[in-house]
C-alpha positions as CSV (number, residue, x, y, z in Angstrom):
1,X,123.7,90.6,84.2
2,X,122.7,94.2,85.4
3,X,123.2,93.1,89.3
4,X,126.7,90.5,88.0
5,X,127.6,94.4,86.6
6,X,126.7,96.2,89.7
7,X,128.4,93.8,92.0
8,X,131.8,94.2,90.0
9,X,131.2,97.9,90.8
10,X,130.8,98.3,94.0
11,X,134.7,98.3,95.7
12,X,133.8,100.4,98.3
13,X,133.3,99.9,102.2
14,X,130.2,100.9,104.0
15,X,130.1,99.5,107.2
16,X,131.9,97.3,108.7
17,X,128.9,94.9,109.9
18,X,129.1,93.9,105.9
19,X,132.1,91.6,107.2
20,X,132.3,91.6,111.0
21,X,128.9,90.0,111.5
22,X,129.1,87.9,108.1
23,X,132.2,86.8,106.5
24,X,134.0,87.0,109.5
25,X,132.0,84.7,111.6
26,X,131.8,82.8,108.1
27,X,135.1,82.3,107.5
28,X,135.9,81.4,111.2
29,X,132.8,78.5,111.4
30,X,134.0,77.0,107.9
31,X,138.0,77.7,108.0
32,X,140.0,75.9,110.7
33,X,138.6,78.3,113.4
34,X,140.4,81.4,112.5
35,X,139.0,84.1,112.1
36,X,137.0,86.8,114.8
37,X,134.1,87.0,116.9
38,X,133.0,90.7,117.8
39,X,131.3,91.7,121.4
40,X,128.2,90.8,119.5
41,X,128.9,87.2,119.9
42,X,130.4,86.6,122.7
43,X,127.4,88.0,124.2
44,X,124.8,86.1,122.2
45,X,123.7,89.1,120.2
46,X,123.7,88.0,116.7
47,X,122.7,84.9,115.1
48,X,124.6,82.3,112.6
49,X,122.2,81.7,110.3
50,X,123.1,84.1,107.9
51,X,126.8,83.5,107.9
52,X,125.9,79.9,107.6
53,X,125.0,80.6,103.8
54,X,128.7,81.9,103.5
55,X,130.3,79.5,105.6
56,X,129.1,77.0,103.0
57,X,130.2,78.5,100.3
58,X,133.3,79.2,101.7
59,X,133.2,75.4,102.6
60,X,132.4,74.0,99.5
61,X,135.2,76.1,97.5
62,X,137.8,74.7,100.5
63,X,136.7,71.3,99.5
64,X,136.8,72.1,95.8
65,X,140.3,73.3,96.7
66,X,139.4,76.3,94.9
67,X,139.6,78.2,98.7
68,X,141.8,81.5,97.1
69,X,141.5,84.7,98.6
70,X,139.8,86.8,95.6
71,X,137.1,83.8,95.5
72,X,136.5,84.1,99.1
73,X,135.6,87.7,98.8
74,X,133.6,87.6,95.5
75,X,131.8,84.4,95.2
76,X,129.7,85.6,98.4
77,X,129.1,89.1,97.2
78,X,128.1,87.4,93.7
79,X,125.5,85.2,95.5
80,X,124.1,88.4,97.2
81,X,123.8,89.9,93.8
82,X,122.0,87.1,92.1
83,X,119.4,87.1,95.0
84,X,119.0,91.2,94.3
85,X,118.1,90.3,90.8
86,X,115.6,87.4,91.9
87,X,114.6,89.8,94.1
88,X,114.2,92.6,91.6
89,X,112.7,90.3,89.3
90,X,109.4,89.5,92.0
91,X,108.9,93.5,92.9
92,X,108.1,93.7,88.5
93,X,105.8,90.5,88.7
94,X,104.3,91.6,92.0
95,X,103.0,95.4,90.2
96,X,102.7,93.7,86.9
97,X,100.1,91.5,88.5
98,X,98.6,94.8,90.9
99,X,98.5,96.6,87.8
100,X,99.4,96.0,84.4
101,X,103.1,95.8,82.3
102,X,103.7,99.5,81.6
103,X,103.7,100.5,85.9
104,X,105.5,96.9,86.9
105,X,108.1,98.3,83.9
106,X,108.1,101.6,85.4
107,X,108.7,100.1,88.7
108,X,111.3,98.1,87.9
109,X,113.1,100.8,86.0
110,X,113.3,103.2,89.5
111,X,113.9,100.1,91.6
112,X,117.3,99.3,88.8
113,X,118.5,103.2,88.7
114,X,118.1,104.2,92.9
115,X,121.9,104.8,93.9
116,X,121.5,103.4,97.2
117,X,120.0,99.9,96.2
118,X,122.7,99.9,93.7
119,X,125.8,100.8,96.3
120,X,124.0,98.2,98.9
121,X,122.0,95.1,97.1
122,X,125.4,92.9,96.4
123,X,126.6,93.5,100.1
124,X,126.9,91.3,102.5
125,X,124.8,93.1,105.2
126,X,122.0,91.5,106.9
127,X,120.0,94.5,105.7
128,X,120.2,93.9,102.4
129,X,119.6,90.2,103.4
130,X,116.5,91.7,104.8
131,X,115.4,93.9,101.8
132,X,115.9,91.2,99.7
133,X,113.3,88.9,101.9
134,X,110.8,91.9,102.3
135,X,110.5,92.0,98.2
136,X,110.0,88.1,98.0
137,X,107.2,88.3,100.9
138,X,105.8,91.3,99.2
139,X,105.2,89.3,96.1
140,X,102.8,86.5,97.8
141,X,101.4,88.8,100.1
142,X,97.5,88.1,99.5
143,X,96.3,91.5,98.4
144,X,92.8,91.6,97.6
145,X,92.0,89.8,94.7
146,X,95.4,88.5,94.1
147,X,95.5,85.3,93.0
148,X,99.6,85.6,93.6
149,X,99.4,85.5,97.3
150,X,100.0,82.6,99.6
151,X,99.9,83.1,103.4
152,X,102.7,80.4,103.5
153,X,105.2,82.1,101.2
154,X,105.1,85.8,102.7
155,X,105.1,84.8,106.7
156,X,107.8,82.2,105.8
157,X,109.9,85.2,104.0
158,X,109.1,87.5,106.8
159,X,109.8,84.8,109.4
160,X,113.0,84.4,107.7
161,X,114.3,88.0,107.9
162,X,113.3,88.1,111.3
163,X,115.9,85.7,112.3
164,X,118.2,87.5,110.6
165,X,117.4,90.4,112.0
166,X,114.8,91.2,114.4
167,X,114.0,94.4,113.6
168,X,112.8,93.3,109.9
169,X,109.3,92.3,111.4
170,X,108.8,96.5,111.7
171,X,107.7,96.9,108.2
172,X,105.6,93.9,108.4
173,X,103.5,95.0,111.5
174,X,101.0,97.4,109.6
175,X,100.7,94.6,106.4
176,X,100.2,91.5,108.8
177,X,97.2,93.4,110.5
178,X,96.1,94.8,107.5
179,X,95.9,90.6,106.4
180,X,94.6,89.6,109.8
181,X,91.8,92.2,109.6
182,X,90.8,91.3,105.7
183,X,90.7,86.8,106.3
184,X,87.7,85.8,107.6
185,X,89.4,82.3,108.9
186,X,91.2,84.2,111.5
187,X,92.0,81.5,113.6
188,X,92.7,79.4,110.6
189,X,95.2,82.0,109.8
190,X,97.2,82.2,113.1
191,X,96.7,78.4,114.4
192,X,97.6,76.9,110.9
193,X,99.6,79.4,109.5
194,X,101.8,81.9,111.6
195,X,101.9,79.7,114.3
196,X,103.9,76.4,112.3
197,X,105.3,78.8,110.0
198,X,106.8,80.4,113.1
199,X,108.0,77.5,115.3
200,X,109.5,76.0,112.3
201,X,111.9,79.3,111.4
202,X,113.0,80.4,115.1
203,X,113.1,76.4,115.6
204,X,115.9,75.8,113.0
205,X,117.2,79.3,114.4
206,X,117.8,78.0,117.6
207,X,119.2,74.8,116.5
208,X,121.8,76.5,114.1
209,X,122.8,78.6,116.9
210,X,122.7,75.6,119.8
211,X,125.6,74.0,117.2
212,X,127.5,77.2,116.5
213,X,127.5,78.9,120.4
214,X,127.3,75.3,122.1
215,X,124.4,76.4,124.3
216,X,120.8,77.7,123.9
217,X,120.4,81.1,123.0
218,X,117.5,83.1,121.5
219,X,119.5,85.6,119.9
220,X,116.5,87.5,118.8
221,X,115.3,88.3,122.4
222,X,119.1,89.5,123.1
223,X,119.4,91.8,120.2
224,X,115.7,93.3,121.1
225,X,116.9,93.8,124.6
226,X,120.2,95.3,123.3
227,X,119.4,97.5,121.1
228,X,115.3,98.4,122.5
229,X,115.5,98.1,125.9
230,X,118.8,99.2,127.0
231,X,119.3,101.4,123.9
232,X,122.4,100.8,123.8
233,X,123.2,101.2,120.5
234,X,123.9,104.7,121.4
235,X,127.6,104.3,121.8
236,X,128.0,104.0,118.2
237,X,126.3,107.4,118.2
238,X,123.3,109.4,118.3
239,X,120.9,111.5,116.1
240,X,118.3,113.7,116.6
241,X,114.5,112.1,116.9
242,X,113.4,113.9,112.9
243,X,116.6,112.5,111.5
244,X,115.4,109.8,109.2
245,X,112.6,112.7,108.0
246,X,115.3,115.4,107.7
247,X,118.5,113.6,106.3
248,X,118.0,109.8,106.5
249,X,115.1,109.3,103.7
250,X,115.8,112.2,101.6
251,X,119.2,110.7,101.2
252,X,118.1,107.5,100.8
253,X,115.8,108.1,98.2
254,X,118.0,111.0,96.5
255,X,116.1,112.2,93.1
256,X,113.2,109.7,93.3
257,X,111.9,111.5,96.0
258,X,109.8,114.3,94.8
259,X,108.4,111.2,92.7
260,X,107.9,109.0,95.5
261,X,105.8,111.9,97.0
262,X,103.8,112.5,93.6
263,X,103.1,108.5,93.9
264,X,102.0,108.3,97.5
265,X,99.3,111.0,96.2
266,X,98.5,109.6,93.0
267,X,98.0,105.9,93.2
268,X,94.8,104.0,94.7
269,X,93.5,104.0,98.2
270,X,94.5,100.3,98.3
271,X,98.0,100.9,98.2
272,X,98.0,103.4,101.7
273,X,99.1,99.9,102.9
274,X,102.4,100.3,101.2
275,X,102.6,104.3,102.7
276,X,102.0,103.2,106.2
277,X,104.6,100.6,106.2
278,X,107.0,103.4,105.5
279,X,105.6,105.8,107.3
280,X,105.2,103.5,110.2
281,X,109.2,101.7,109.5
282,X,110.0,105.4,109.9
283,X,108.3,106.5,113.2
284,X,109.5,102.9,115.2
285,X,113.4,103.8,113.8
286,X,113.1,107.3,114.9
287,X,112.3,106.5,118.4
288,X,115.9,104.9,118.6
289,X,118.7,107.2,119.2
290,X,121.2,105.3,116.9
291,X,120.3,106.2,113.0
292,X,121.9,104.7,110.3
293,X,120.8,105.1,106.3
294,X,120.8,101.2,105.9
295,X,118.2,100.6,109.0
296,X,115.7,101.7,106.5
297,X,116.8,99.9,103.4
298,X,114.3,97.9,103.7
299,X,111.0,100.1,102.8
300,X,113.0,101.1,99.2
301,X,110.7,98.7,97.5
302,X,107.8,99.9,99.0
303,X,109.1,103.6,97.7
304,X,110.3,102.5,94.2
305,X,106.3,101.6,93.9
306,X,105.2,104.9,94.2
307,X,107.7,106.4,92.3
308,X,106.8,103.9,89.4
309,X,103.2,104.7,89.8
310,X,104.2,108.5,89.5
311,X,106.3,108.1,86.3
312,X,103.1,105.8,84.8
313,X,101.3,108.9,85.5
314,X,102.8,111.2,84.1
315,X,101.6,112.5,80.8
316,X,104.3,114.7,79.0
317,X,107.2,114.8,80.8
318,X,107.7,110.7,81.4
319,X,111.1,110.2,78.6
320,X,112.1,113.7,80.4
321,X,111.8,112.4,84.0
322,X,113.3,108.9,83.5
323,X,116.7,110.4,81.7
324,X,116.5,113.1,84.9
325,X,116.8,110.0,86.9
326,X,118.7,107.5,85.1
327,X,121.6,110.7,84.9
328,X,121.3,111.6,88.8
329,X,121.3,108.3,90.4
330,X,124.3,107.0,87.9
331,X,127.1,109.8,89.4
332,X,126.3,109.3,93.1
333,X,126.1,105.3,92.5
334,X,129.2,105.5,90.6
335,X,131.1,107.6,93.1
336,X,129.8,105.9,96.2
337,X,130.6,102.3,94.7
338,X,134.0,103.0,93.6
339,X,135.6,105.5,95.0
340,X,134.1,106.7,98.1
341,X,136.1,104.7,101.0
342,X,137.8,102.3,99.1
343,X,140.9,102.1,101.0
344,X,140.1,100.0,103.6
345,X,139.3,97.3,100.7
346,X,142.8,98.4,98.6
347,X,144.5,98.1,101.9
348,X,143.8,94.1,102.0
349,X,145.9,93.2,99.0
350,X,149.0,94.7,100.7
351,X,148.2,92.3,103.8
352,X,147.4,89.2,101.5
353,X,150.8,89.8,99.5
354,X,152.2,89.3,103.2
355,X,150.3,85.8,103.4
356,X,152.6,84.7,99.8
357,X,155.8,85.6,101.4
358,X,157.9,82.9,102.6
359,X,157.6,83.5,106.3
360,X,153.9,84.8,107.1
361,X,154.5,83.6,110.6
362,X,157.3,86.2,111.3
363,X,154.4,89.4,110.0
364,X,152.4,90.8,112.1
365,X,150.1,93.4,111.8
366,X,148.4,95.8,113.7
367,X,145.6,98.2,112.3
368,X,146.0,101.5,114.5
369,X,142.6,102.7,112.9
370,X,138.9,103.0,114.5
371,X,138.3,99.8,115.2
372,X,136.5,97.2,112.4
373,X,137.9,99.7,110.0
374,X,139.2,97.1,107.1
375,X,137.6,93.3,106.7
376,X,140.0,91.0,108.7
377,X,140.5,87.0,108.2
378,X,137.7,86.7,105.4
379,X,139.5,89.0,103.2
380,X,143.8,87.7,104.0
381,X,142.9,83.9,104.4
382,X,146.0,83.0,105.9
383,X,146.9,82.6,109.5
384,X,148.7,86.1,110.0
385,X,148.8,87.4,113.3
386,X,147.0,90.1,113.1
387,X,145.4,93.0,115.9
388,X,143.5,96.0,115.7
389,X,141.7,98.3,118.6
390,X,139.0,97.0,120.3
391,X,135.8,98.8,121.1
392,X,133.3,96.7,122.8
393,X,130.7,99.0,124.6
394,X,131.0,98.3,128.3
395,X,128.0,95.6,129.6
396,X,128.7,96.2,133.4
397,X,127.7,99.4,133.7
398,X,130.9,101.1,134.5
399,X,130.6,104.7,134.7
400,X,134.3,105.3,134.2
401,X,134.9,102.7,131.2
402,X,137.0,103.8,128.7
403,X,137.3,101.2,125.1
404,X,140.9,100.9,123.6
405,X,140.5,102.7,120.6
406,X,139.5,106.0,122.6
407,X,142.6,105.0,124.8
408,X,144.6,105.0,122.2
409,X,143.7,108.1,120.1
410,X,143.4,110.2,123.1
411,X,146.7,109.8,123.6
412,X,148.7,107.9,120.4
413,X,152.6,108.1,121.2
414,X,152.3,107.3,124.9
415,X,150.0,104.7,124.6
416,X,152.4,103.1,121.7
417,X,155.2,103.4,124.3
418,X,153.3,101.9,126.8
419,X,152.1,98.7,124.8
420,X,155.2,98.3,122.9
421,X,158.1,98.5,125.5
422,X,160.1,95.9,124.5
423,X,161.4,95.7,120.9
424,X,160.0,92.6,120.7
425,X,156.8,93.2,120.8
426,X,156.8,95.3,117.7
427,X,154.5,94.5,115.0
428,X,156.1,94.5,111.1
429,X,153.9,96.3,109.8
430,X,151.4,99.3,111.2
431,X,148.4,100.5,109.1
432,X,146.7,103.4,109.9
433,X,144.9,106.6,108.6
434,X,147.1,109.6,107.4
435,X,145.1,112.1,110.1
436,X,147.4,110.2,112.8
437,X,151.0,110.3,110.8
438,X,152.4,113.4,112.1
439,X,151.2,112.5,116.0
440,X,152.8,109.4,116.0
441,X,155.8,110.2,113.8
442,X,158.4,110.1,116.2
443,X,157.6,106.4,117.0
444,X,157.9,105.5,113.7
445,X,161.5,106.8,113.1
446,X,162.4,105.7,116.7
447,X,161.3,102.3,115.9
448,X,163.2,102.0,112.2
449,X,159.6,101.7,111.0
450,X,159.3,103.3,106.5
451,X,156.5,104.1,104.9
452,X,155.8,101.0,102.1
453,X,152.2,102.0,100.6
454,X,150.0,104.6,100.6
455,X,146.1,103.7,99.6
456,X,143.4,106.8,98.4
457,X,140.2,105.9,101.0
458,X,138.0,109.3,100.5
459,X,137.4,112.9,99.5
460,X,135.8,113.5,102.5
461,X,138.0,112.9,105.2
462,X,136.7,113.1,108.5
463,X,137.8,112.9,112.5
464,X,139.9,109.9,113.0
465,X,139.1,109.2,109.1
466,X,141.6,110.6,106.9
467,X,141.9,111.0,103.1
468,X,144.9,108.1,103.1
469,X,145.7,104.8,104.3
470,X,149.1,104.2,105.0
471,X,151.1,101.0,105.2
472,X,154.2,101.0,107.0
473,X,157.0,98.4,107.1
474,X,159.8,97.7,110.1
475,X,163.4,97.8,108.1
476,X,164.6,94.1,107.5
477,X,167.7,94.6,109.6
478,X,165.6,95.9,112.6
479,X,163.4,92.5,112.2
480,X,166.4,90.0,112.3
């Protein structure tokens, strides 16, 4: 109910991988090919099982006829937020079994109040596909003495994220050797258990994708060689090395920090296992100049154990402590989930009400914003023509390559003049940020185009971000 509640309150946009690399592909596998691929695909980067979970549901409600827009966007967010509970649900068993009722309660209590598991567990990211997996491995994961743990469960769990996405096997380095180092049958272990367990996942990975790209890939290998070897993941930006130590965790974390410190001290030797898994998930990420707060999403469970054990510790100040954190994490997690960059979400319904007209195949319309800015096909589910700015990084080493997007903002008016010099050509509607109105505003007027909606997106408007999305609309007579 808690997680059905927190999905219904999260209306915001994070990044756009929540529907380029998901309900996108999704929606274009299961719905009569439309739909986009990003770079990522074309160049074998990214994987379809995942979307295949959505691309069936999508399916199923198609054949249902029950295929309507606001279904296609909740249903799959309201999957994601029934596996968060399960997933919730196995992090309390797993402590309640390590230690006893009152820490797994504890636990469970700072996993179900951290903003940032709140604002991102009913996404449809493949991190929070990948948290969600690292809590059910965690769960068997044969600690000493725990009769909960099976060697088949966890790897199979771990194998799983890892085809989802590669990097989820960080967090899992420092537990698997800390396993391999404590089984006396260690050939037992690898020939009988990591070896099938692994040929089976990346086997039906391969297959999946064999169907979907119509060739062999190993997608995994790509994306490694992508994003490790070439590092470059830096044209989406860079950060300094201490960034997830200064900004990235902190945030993260928010008020449960100084807790999650008082844990890592307080609880057990046996549970450094737990602390080097972050510390280590840390270390690898920082090496990478491209930083993002969800890459390390996935070691929040192992944090929200500490900061249980803390709060179980504590002797006076425990009712004080949990109302201190239950207050702190509620604003941010409220703000963040629904109002916080909303408008590219709000924005949709304008576009979908262009779907239920009578003549969706005379709209057009083009998104004049940084590119992946709003969800596209899996959120309009009609066959609108629709463009936005394109921004694949360049693969040929081209000193000199410039993407469209920066084309287009370096210079807006002449770049609109260029692309649309025949009347023709002209879209019927243009959405775009408020930052670029008064650039472009001569075009508009020239071109008969009004303003027909505005949409709040943030508080915080920044660079080519602004604090408004606007919608605007040729006149009918300049259409006909």
């Amino acid at each position: 109910a808690l997680r059905g509640l927190n999905c219904a309150l999260v209306q915001t946009s994070f990044v756009p991988d929540e529907y380029w690399q998901a309900l996108e592909v999704a929606h274009r596998a299961a719905v009569n090919n439309y739909g986009y691929l990003t770079w990522e695909w074309e160049n074998g980067l990214r994987g379809f099982s995942y979307p295949l979970v959505f691309a069936s549901i999508y399916k199923a409600l198609q054949l249902l006829a029950k295929d309507d827009v606001q279904l296609l966007i909740w249903v799959p967010r309201l999957v994601q937020a029934l596996l968060a509970a399960f997933a919730d649900v196995k992090l309390y068993s797993l402590v309640r079994h390590l230690e006893n009722a009152e820490t797994a309660q504890w636990v469970f209590f700072c996993q179900l109040c951290s903003w940032f598991t709140w604002y991102s567990c009913t996404r449809t990211l493949t991190n929070t596909m990948e948290t969600l997996l690292t809590s059910f491995a965690l769960s068997y994961y044969p600690f000493k003495g725990s009769k909960m743990g099976s060697s088949y469960k966890y790897l199979t769990s771990v194998a799983l994220a890892v085809v989802i996405r590669p990097t989820a096997l960080i967090p899992w380095i420092p537990l698997v050797f800390n396993h391999f180092w404590q089984e006396q049958k260690k050939a037992d272990l690898i020939l009988h258990k990591c070896i099938p367990v692994g040929l089976v996942t990346v086997g039906t990975s391969l297959i999946i994708d064999r169907v979907f790209f119509g060739k062999w890939v190993l997608v995994q290998l790509n994306f490694l060689k992508f994003n490790v070897l070439q590092n470059l993941g830096t044209f989406y930006g860079s950060h300094p090395w201490h960034w997830y130590f200064t900004q990235g965790l902190p945030v993260v974390l928010g008020t449960h920090l100084p807790f999650f410190i008082h844990g890592c001290v307080q609880a057990p030797k046996r549970y450094r296992i737990f602390l080097m898994a972050v510390i280590w998930t840390v270390l690898v990420y920082s090496t990478l100049s491209h930083k993002e707060f969800r890459f390390i999403y996935p070691v929040l469970p192992f944090c929200m154990f500490f900061c249980g054990y803390s709060l179980k510790q504590l002797k006076t100040w425990k009712k004080s402590a949990a109302i201190f954190l239950l207050l702190t994490n509620l604003l941010p997690a409220l703000y963040t989930g629904l109002i916080h960059q909303r408008g590219s979400l709000d924005v949709m319904s304008h576009v979908q009400q262009l779907c239920n007209n009578s003549y969706p195949s005379q709209a057009s319309v083009f998104f004049m914003m940084p590119c992946h800015s709003t969800p596209f096909y899996s959120h309009v589910h009609c066959p609108l023509k629709m463009r936005f700015l394109q921004c694949p990084p360049d693969l040929t080493g081209n000193e000199s390559y410039v993407d469209e997007a920066d084309r287009f903002y370096s210079n807006p008016l002449a770049w609109l003049n260029e692309e649309f010099y025949s009347e023709t050509l002209l879209p019927s509607h243009l959405i775009f940020f408020s930052v670029l109105e008064q650039e472009i505003s001569s075009f508009l007027t020239l071109k008969g185009y009004e303003k027909s909606a505005t949409v709040f997106h943030t508080h915080v408007p920044q660079g080519r971000i602004g604090s408004h999305i606007y919608v605007y609309r040729r006149k009918a007579e300049m259409n006909h």
